[in-house]
C-alpha positions as CSV (number, residue, x, y, z in Angstrom):
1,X,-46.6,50.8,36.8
2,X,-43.3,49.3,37.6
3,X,-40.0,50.8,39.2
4,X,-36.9,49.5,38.1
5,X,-34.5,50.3,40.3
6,X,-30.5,50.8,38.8
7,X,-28.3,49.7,41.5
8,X,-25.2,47.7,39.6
9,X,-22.6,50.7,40.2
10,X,-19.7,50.1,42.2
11,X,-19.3,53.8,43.4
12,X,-15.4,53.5,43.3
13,X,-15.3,57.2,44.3
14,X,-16.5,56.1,47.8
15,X,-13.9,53.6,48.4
16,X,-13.5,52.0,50.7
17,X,-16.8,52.7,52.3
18,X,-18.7,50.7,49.2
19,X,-15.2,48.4,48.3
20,X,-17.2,45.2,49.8
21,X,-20.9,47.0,50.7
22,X,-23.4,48.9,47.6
23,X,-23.9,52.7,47.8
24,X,-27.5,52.3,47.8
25,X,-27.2,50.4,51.3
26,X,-25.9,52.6,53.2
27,X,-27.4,54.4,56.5
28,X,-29.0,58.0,56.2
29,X,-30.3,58.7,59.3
30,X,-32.6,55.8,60.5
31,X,-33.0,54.3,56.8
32,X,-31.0,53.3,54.1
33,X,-30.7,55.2,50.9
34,X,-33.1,52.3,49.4
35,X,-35.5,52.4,52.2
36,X,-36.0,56.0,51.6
37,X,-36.8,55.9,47.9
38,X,-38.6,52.9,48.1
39,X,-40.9,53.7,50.7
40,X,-41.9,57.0,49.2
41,X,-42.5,55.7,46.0
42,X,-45.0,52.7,47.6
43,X,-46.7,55.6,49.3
44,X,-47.9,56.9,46.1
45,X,-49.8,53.4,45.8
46,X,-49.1,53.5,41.9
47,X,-46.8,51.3,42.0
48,X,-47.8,47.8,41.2
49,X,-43.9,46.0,41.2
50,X,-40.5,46.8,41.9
51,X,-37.5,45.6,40.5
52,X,-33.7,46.1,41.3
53,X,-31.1,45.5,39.3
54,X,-28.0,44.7,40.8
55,X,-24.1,43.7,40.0
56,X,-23.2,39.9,40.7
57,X,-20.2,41.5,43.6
58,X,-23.6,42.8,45.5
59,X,-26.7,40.8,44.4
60,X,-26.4,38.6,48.0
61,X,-26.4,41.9,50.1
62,X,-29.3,43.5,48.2
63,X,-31.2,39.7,48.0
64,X,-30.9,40.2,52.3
65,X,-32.3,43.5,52.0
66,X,-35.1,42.9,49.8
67,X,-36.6,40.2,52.3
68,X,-36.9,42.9,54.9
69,X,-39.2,45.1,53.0
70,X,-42.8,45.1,53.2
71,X,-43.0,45.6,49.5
72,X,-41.9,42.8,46.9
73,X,-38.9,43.3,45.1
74,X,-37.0,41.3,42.7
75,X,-33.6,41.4,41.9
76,X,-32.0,40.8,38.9
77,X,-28.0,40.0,39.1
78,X,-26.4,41.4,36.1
79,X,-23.3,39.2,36.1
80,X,-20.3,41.9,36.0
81,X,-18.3,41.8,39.0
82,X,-16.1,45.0,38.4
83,X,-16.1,48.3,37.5
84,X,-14.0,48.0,33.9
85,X,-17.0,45.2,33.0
86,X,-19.9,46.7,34.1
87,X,-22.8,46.6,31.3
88,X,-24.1,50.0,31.8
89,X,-27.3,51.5,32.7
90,X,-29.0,51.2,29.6
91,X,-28.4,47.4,28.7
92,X,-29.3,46.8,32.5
93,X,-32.6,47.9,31.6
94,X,-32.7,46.0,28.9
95,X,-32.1,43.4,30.6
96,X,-34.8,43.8,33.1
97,X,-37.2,44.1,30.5
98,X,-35.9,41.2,28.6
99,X,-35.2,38.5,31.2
100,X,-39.4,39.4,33.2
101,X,-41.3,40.0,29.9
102,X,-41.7,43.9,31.6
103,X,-44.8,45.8,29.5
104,X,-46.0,48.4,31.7
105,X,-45.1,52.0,32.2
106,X,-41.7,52.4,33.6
107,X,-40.2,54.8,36.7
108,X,-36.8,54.3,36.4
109,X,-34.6,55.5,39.4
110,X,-30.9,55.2,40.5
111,X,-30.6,53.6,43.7
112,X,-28.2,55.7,45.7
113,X,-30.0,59.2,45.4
114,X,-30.7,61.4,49.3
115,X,-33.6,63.3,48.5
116,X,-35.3,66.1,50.4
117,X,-38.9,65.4,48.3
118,X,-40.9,62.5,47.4
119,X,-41.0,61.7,44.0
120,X,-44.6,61.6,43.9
121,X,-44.4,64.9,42.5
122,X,-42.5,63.5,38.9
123,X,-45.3,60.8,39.1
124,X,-48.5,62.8,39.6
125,X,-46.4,65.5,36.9
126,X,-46.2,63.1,34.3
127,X,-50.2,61.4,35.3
128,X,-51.2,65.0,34.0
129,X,-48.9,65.8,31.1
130,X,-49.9,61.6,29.7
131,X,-46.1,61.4,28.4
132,X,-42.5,60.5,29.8
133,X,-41.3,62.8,31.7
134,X,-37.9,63.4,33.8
135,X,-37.2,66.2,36.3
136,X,-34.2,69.0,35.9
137,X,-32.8,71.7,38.5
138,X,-30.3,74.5,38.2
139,X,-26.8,74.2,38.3
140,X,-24.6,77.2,38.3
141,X,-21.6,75.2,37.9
142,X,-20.4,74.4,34.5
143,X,-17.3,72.1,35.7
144,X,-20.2,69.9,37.3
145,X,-22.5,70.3,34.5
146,X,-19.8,68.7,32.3
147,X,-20.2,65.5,34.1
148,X,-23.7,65.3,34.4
149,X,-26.8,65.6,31.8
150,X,-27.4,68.9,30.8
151,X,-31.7,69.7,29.5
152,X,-32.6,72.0,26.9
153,X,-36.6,73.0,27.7
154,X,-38.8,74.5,25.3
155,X,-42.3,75.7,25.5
156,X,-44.5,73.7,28.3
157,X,-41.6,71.9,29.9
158,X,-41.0,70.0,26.7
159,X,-37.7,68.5,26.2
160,X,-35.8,69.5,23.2
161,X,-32.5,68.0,23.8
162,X,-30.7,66.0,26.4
163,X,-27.1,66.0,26.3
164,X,-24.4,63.7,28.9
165,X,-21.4,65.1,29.6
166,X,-21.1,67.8,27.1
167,X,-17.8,69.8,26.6
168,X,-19.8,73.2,25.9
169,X,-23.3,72.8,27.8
170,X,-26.3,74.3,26.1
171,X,-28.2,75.4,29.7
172,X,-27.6,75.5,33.2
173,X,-30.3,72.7,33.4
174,X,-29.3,69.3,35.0
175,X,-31.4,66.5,34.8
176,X,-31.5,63.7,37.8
177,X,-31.1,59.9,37.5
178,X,-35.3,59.9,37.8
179,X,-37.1,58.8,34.6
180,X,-40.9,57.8,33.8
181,X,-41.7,56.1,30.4
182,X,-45.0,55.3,29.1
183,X,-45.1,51.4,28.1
184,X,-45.1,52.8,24.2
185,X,-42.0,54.3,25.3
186,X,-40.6,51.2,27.1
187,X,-41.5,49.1,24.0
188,X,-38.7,51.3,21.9
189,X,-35.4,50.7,24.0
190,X,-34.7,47.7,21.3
191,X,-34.6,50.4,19.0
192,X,-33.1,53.1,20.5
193,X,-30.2,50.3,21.8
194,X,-29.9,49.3,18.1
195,X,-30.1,53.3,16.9
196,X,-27.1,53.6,18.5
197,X,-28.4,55.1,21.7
198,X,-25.5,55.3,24.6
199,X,-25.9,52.5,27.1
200,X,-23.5,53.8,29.8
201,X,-25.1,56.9,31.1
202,X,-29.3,56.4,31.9
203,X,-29.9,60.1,30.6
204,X,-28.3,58.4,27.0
205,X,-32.0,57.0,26.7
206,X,-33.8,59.9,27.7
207,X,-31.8,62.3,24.9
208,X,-32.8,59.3,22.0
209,X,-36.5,59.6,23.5
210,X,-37.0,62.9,22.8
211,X,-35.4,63.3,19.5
212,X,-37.9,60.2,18.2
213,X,-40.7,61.6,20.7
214,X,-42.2,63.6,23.3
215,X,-40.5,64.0,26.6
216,X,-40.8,66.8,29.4
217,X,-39.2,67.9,32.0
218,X,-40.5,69.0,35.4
219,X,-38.6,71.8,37.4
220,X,-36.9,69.5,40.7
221,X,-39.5,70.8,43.6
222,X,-36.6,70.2,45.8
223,X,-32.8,69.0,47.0
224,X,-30.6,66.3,45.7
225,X,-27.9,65.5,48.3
226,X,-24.7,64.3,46.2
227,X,-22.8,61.5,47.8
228,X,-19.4,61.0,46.3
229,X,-17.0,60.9,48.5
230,X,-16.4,59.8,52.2
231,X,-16.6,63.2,53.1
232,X,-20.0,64.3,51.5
233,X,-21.3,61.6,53.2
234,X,-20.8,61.9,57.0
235,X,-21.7,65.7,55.9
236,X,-25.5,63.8,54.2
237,X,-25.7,61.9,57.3
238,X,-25.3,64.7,59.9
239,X,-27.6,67.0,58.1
240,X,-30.4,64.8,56.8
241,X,-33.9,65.1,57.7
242,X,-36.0,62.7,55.7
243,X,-38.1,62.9,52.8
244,X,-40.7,65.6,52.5
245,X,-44.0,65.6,50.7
């Protein structure tokens, strides 16, 4: 299995923490937010290879970081340099897969989540159910609902619809930047790219995959800590304890 790693945002809402430094760098408690997710995810020992994909403006900061990691990592520079150009998460995957020849099954992660989990759990989930799977959680608010991917579950956890940013959300069910696709599943982003599939957003993919397939989606078995602003933050950083099993 291979983890490619999205981390070619600019997080603009930070400014200017992340003006001149990536999201995904900074300190939470005695790790960065990469250390963190990266080091749990090599603890599962499934994980063969791992791959970051990076923005040209931060490619030499997260190059530095990679070479103090135990693990090997590649990064891949996308070439954009600024918000307005960036080529979305999507075609950044794309990318990946095009530029190292990738055919394996994929975990697909943004790289500036805080968790209080490991995400062992989505990855032993989806080992049992044999399919691609993402995780969702409950969100009570619909102003924040309309800005994130909203889950439609059927019977068994199976996904029946993924929508981004709806207007009029069809549940309360939000679905995290966390995605594992089986390689047969990896082998149709082409299509779903050329299908018309929204490249922006990563959930875009997910919501093609499970209207031309089978994808479920595990219950969160824990807390995402949100960093958007300056202020959520130093709040993150005070009150974070580390990932737990």
């Amino acid at each position: 299995m291979i983890c490619l790693i999205l981390a070619a945002g600019y997080a603009t809402r930070l400014y200017p923490l992340t003006e001149n430094f990536p999201k995904p760098l900074l300190q939470v408690g005695e790790k960065t937010i990469l250390d963190w997710l990266v080091d749990d995810i090599a603890a599962a020992g499934v994980v063969d290879r791992f791959i970051l994909i990076s923005n040209h403006k931060f490619a030499a900061q997260f190059e530095a970081w990679s070479k103090t990691k135990e693990q090997k990592i590649t990064v891949i520079d996308d070439g954009t340099e600024t918000n307005e150009t960036r080529l979305g998460a999507v075609k950044d995957l794309q990318l990946a897969i095009e530029r190292l020849s990738l055919d394996d099954d994929l975990f697909v992660i943004a790289g500036d989540n805080v968790l209080d989990f490991s995400l062992r759990r989505l990855l032993d989930y989806a080992a049992r159910k044999g399919a691609s799977c993402v995780m969702r959680y409950y969100e009570p608010d619909e102003n924040r609902l309309r800005r994130t991917g909203v889950a439609e579950p059927g019977e068994n956890d199976r996904l029946l619809s993924l929508e981004e940013k709806p207007a009029a959300p069809k549940s309360h069910w939000s679905v995290p930047p966390f995605y594992y696709y089986t390689k047969a599943d990896a082998r149709r982003i082409p299509e779903a790219i050329a299908d018309g599939c929204g490249t922006d957003a990563p959930g875009s993919l997910v919501a093609w995959m499970c209207r031309h397939g089978t994808v479920y989606a595990m219950e969160m078995p824990g807390k995402r800590f949100d960093i958007g602003t300056p202020e959520s933050y130093a709040a993150v950083q005070r009150d974070y304890d580390g990932i737990r099993a």
